[in-house]
C-alpha positions in Angstrom: 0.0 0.0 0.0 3.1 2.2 0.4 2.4 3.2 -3.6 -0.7 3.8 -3.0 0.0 6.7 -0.5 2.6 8.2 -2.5 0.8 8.1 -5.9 -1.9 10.0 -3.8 0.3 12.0 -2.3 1.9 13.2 -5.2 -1.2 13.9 -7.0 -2.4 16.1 -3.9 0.7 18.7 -3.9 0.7 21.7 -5.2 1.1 21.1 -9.4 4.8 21.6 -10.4 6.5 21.1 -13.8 7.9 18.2 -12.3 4.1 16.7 -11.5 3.0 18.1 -14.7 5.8 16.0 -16.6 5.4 12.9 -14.4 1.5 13.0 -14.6 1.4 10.7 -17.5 3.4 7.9 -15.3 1.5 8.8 -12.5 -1.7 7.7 -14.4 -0.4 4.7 -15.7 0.5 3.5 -12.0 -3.1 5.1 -10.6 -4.8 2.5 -13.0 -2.4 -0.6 -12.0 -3.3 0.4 -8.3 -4.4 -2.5 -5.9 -6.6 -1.7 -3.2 -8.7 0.7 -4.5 -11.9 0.1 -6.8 -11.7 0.9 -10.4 -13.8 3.7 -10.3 -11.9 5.3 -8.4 -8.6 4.6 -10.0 -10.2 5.5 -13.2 -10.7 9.2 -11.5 -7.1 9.4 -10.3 -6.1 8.5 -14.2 -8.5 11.5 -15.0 -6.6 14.2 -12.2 -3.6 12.5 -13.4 -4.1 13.2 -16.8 -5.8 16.7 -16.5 -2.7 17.7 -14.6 -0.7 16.0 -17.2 -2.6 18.3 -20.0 -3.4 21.5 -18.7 -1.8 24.5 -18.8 0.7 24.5 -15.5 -0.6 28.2 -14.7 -4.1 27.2 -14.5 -3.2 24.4 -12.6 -1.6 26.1 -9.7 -4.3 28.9 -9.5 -7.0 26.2 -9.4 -5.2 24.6 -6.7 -4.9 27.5 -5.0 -8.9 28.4 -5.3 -9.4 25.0 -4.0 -7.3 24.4 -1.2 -5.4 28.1 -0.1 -8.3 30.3 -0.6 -11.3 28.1 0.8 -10.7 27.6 4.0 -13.4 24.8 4.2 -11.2 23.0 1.7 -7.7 23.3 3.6 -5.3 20.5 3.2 -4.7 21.0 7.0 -6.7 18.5 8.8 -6.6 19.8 12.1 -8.3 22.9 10.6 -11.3 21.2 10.3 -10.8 18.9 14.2 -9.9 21.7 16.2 -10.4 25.0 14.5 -8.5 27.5 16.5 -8.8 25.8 19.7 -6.1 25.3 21.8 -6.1 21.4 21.1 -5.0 21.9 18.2 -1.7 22.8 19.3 -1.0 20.4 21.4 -1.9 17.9 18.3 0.5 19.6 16.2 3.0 19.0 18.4 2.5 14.9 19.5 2.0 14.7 15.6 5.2 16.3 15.0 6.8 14.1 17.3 5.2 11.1 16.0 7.2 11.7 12.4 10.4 12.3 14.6 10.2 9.2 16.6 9.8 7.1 12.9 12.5 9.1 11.7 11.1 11.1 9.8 12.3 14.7 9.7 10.5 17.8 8.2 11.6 21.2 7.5 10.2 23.5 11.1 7.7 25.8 9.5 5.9 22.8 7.7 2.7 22.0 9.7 2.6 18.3 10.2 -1.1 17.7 9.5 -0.5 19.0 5.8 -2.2 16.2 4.2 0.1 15.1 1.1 3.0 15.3 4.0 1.1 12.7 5.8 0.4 10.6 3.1 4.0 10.7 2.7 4.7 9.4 6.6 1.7 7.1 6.1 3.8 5.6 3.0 6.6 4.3 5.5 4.1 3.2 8.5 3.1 -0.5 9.0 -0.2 -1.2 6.6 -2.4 -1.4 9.7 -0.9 1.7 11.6 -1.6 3.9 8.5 -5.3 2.8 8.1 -6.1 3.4 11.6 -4.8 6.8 11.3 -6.9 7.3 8.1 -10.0 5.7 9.5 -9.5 8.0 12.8 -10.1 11.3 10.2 -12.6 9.3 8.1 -15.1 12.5 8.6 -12.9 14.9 7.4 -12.1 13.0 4.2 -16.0 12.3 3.4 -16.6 15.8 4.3 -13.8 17.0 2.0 -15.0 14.3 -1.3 -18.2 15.7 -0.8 -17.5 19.3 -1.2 -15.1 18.7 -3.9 -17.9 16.6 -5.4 -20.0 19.3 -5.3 -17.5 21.7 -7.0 -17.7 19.0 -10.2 -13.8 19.1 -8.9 -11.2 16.5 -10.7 -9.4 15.9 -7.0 -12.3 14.1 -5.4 -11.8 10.7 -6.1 -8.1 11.2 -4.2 -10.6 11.6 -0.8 -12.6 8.1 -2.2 -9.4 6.6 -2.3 -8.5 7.7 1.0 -11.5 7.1 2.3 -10.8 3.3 0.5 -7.7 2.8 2.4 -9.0 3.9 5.5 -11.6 1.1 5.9 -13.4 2.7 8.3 -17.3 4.7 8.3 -16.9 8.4 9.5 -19.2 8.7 13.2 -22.3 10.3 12.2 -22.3 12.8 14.5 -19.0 14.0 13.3 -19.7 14.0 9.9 -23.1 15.7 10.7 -21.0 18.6 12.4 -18.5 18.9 9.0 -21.7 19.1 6.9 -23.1 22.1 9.1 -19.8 23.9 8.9 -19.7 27.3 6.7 -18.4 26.4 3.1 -16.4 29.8 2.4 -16.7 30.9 -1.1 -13.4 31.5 -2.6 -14.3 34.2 -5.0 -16.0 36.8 -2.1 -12.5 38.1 -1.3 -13.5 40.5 1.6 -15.1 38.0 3.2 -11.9 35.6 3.1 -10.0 38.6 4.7 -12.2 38.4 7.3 -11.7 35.0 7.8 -8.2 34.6 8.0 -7.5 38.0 9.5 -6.8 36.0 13.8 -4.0 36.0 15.9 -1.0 33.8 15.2 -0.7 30.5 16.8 2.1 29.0 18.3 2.5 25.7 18.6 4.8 24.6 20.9 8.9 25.8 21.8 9.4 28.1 18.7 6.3 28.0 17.4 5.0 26.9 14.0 2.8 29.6 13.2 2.7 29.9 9.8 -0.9 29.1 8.8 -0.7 29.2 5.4 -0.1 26.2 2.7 3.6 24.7 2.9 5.7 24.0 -0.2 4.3 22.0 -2.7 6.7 19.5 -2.3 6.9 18.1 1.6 10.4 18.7 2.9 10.6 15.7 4.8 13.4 13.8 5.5 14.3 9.8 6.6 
């Protein structure tokens, strides 16, 4: 399954020429893929291939709409577990150490819940270590297909397949609370000022507060 979680997490970064040129491979492993039903594999060979196709500039500012400016959309899972409660600090920082204590080292002002970053840490975990973790955010990830669903957007069958892997039914009641949550619109700029306009969080010695997406690429080391 470690294949599985880099293909997806490759196909979740931010697009780069080097995604863009290796999208083509990418769709040709996405449809060999075991694990994962074929519909879904046949919509990661459609990202794959629309990332593969389209122009790179267009590809990066739909990425952007998607997942920088729509905050109901963030990569960052614990946006959508803790908000800005205090919690979600302290989970920042057993997360962190978590990657450390695997051996797994990543640049300090990436925040550890960025999702393809995950799926790359999840790609060197035991199979039944990273499907528990998947299963435990199973909420967020129907949540997230179904508002990418919604958008007609090529990137939800990456939250099926995730959702796939996981193995696990999101808790209604938590699922029921992600589908009552505000879904920002990303082209009303004032009010995504608004929105993001709060004090900076720290989380832990040194702080990680940067809020905003880390690099496309995750700058992670083993």
């Amino acid at each position: 399954m470690a294949s599985s979680y880099k293909l997806l997490s490759a196909l979740l970064s931010y697009p780069t020429e080097d995604l863009q040129a290796g999208a083509a491979e990418i769709a040709g492993i996405a449809l060999q893929t075991m694990g994962l039903s074929e519909t879904v594999r046949r919509g990661l060979v459609g990202l794959a291939l629309d990332l593969s196709g389209r122009d790179l500039i267009d590809s990066q500012a739909r990425y952007v709409d998607l997942f920088d400016r729509s905050r109901s959309l963030s990569l960052h899972l614990f946006e959508h577990v803790y908000g800005e409660s205090r919690d979600r600090g302290q989970a920042m920082v057993n997360l962190r150490q978590r990657y450390r204590d695997a051996g797994l080292d990543i640049a300090s002002n990436e925040l550890p819940d960025y999702l393809p970053l995950l799926l790359e840490f999840l790609s060197q975990r035991p199979e039944e270590e990273a499907r528990q973790l998947l299963g435990d955010a199973a909420h967020v990830l129907r949540a997230l297909r179904e508002r990418l669903h919604e958008r007609g957007s090529v990137y939800a069958p990456v939250f099926a397949a995730l959702e796939e892997l996981g193995q696990r039914e999101p808790e209604a009641d938590q699922l029921a609370a992600m589908r009552k949550a505000e879904i920002d619109d990303p082209s009303d700029l004032a009010a995504l000022d608004r929105v993001w306009q709060e004090t900076e969080v720290q989380f832990g010695p040194g702080g990680f507060g940067e809020t905003g997406c880390p690099s496309a690429r995750p700058a992670a080391r083993v």
